[in-house]
N, CA, C and O atoms as CSV, one atom per row, in Angstrom:
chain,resi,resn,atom,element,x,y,z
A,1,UNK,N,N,-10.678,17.921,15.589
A,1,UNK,CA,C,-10.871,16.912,14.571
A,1,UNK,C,C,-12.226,16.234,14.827
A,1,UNK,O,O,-12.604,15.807,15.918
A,2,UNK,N,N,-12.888,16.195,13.692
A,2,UNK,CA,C,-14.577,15.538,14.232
A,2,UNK,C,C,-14.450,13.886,14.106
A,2,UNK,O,O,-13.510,13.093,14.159
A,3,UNK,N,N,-15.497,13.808,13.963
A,3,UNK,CA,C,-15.408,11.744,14.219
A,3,UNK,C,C,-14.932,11.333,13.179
A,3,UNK,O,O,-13.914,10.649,13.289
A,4,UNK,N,N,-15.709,11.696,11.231
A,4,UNK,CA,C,-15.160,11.163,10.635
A,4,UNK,C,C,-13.993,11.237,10.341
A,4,UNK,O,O,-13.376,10.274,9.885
A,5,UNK,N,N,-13.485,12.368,10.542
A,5,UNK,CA,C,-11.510,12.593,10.416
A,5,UNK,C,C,-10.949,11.691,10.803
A,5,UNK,O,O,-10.194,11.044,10.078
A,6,UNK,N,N,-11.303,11.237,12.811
A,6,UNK,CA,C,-10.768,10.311,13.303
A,6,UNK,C,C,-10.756,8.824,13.028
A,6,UNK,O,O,-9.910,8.011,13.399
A,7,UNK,N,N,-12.081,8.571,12.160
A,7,UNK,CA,C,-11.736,7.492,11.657
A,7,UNK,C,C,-10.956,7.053,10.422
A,7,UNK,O,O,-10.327,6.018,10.202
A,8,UNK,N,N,-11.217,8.333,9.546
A,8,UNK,CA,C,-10.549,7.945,8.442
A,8,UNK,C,C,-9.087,7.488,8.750
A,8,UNK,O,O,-8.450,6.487,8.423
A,9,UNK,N,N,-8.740,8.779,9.629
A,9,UNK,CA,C,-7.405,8.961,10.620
A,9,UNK,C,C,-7.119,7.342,10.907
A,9,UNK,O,O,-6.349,6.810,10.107
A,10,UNK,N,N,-7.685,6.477,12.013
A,10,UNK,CA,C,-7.696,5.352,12.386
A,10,UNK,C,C,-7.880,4.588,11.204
A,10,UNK,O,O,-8.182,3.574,11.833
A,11,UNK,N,N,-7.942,4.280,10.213
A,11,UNK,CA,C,-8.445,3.464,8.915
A,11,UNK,C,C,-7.235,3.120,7.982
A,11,UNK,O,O,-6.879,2.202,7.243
A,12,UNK,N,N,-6.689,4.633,8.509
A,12,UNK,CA,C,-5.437,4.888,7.489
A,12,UNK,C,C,-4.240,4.126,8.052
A,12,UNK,O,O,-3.622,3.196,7.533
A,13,UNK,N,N,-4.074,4.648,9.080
A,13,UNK,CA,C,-2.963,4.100,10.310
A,13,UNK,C,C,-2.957,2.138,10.458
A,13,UNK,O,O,-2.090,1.279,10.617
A,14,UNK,N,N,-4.468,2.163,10.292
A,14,UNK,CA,C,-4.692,0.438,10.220
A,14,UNK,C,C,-4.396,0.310,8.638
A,14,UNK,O,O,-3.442,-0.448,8.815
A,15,UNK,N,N,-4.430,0.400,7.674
A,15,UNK,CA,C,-4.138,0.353,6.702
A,15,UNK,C,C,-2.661,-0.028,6.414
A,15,UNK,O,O,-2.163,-1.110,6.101
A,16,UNK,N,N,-1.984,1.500,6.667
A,16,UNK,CA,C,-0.411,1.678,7.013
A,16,UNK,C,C,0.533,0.198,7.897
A,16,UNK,O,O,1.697,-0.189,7.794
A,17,UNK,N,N,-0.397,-0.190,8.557
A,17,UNK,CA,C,0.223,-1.096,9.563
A,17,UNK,C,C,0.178,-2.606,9.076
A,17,UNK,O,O,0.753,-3.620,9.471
A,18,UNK,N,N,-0.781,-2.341,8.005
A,18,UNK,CA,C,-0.990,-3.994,7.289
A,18,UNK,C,C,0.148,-4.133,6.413
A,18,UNK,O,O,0.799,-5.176,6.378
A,19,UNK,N,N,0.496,-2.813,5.488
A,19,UNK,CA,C,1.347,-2.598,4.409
A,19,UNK,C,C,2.466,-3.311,5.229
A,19,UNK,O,O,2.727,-4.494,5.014
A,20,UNK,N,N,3.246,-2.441,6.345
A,20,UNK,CA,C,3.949,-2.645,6.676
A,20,UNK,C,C,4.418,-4.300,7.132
A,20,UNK,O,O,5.450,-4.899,6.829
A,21,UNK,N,N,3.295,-4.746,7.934
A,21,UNK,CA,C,3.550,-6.536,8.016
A,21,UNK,C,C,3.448,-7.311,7.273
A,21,UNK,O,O,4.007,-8.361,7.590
A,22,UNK,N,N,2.871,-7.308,6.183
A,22,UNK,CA,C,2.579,-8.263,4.787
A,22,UNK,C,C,3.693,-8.080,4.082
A,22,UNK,O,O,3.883,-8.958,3.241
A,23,UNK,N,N,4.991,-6.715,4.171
A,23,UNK,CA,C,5.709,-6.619,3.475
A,23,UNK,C,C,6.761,-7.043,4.165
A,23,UNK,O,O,7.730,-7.355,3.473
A,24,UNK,N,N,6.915,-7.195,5.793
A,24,UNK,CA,C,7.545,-8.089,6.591
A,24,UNK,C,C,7.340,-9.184,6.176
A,24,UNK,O,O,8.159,-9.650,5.384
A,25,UNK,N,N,6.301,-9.886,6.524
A,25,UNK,CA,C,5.553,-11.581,6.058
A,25,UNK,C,C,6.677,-11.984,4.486
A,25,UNK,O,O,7.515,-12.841,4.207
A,26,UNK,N,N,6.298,-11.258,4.069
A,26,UNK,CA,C,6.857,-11.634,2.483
A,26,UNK,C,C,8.092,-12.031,2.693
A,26,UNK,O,O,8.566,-13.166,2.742
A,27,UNK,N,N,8.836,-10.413,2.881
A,27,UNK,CA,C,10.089,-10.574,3.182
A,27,UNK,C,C,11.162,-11.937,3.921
A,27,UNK,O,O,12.103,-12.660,3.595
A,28,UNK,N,N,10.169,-11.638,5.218
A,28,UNK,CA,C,10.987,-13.247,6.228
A,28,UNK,C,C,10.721,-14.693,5.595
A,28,UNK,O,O,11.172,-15.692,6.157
A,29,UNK,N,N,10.056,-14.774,4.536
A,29,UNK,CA,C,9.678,-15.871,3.468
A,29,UNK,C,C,9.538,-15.982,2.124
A,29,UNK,O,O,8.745,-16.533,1.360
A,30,UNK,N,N,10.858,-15.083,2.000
A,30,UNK,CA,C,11.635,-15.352,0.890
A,30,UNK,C,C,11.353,-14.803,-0.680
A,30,UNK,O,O,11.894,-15.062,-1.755
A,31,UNK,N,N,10.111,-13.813,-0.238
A,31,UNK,CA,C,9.766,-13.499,-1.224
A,31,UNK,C,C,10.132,-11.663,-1.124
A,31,UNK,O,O,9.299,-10.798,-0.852
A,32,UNK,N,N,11.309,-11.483,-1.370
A,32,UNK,CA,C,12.149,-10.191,-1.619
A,32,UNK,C,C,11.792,-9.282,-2.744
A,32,UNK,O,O,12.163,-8.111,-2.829
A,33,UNK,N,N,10.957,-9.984,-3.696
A,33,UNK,CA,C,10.782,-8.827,-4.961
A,33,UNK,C,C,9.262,-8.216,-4.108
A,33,UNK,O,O,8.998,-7.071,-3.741
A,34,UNK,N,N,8.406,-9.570,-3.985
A,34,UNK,CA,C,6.831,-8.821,-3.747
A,34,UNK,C,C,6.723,-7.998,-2.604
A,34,UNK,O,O,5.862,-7.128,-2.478
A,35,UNK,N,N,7.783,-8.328,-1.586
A,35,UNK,CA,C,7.727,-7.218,-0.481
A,35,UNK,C,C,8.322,-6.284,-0.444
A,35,UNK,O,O,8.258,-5.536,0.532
A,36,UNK,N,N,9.249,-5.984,-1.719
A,36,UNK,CA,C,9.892,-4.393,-2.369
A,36,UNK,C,C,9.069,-3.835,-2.892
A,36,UNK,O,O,9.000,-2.629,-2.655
A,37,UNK,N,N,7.815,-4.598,-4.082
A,37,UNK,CA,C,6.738,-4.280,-4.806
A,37,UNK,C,C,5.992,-3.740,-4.386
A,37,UNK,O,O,5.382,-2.939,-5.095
A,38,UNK,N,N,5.646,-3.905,-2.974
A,38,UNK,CA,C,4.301,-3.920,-1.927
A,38,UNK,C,C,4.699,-2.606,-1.299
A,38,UNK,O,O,3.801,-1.801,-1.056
A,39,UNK,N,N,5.845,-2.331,-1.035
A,39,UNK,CA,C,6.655,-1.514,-0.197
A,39,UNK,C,C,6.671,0.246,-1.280
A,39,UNK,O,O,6.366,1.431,-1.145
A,40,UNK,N,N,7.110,-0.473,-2.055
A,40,UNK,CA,C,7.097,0.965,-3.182
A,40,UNK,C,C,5.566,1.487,-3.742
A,40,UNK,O,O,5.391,2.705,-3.742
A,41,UNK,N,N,4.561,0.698,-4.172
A,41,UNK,CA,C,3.441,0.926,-4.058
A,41,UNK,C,C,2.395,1.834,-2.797
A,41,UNK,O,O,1.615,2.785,-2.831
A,42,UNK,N,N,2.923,0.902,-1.759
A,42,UNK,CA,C,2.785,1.560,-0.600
A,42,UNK,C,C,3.592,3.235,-0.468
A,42,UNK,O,O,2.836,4.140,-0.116
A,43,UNK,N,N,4.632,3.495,-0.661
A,43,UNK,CA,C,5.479,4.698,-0.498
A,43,UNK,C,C,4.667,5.539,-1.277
A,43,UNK,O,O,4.176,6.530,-0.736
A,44,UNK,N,N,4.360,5.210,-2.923
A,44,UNK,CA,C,3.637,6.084,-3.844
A,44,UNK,C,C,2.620,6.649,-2.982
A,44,UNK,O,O,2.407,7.809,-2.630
A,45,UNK,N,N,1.906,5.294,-2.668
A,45,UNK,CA,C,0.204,6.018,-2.512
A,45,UNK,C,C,0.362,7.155,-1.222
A,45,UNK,O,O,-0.390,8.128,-1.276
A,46,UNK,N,N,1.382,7.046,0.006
A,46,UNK,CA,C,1.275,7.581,0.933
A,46,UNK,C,C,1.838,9.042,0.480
A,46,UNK,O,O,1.441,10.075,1.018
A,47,UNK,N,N,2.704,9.023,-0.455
A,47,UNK,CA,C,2.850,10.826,-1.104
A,47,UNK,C,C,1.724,11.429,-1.684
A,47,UNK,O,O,1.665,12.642,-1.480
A,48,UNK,N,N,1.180,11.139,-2.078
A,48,UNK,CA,C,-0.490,11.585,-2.521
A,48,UNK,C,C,-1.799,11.650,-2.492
A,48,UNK,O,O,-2.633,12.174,-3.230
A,49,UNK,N,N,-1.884,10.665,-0.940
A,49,UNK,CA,C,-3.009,10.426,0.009
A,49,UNK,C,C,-3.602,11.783,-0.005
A,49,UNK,O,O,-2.950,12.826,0.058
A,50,UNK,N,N,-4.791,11.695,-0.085
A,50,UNK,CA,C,-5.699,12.777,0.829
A,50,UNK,C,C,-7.424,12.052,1.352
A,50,UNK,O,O,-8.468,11.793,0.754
A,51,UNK,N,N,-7.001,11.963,2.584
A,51,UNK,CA,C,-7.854,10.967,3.154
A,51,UNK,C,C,-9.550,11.270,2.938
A,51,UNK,O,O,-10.410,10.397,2.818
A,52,UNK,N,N,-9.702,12.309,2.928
A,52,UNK,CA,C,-11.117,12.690,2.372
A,52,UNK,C,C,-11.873,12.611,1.077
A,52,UNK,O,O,-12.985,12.955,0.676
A,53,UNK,N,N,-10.436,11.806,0.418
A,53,UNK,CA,C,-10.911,11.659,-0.837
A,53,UNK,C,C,-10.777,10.217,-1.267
A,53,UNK,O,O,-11.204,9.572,-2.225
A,54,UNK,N,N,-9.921,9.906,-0.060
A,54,UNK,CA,C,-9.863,8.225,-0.276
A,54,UNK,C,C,-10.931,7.357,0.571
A,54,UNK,O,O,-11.266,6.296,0.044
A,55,UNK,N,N,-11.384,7.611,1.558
A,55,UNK,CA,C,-12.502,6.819,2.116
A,55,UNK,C,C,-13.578,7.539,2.533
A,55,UNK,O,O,-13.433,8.615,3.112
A,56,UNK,N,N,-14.527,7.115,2.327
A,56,UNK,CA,C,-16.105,7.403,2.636
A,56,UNK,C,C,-16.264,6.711,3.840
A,56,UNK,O,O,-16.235,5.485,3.742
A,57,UNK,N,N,-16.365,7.015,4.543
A,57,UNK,CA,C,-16.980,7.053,6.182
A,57,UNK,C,C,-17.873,7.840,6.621
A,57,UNK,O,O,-17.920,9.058,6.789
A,58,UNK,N,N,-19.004,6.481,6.889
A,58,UNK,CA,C,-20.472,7.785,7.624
A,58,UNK,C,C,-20.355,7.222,8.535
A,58,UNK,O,O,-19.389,6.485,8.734
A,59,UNK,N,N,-21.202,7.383,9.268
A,59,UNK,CA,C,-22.012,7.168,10.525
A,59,UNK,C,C,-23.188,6.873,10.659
A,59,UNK,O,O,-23.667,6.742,11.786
């Protein structure tokens, strides 16, 4: 895997990990629709990702 893979790689994963706590955050504060909203949005985009086409990363 060359560098930019790995970052996109790393970009994505940081990405993935925000989805996931903001839709926690929501959730533990009461806001149950926007962190289902956030959550299903999130599910879509990750079935049809293709990371080389979603971020531009140079060097």
């Amino acid at each position: 895997m060359n560098n930019i893979e790995q970052l996109r790689n790393k970009t994505l994963r940081e990405i993935n990990a925000w989805c996931y706590q903001r839709a926690s955050h929501l959730s533990l504060n009461g806001h149950e629709k926007a962190a289902q909203a956030l959550t299903e949005e999130h599910m879509e985009a990750l079935q049809s990702i293709r990371p080389e086409k979603m971020l531009w990363i140079g060097l």
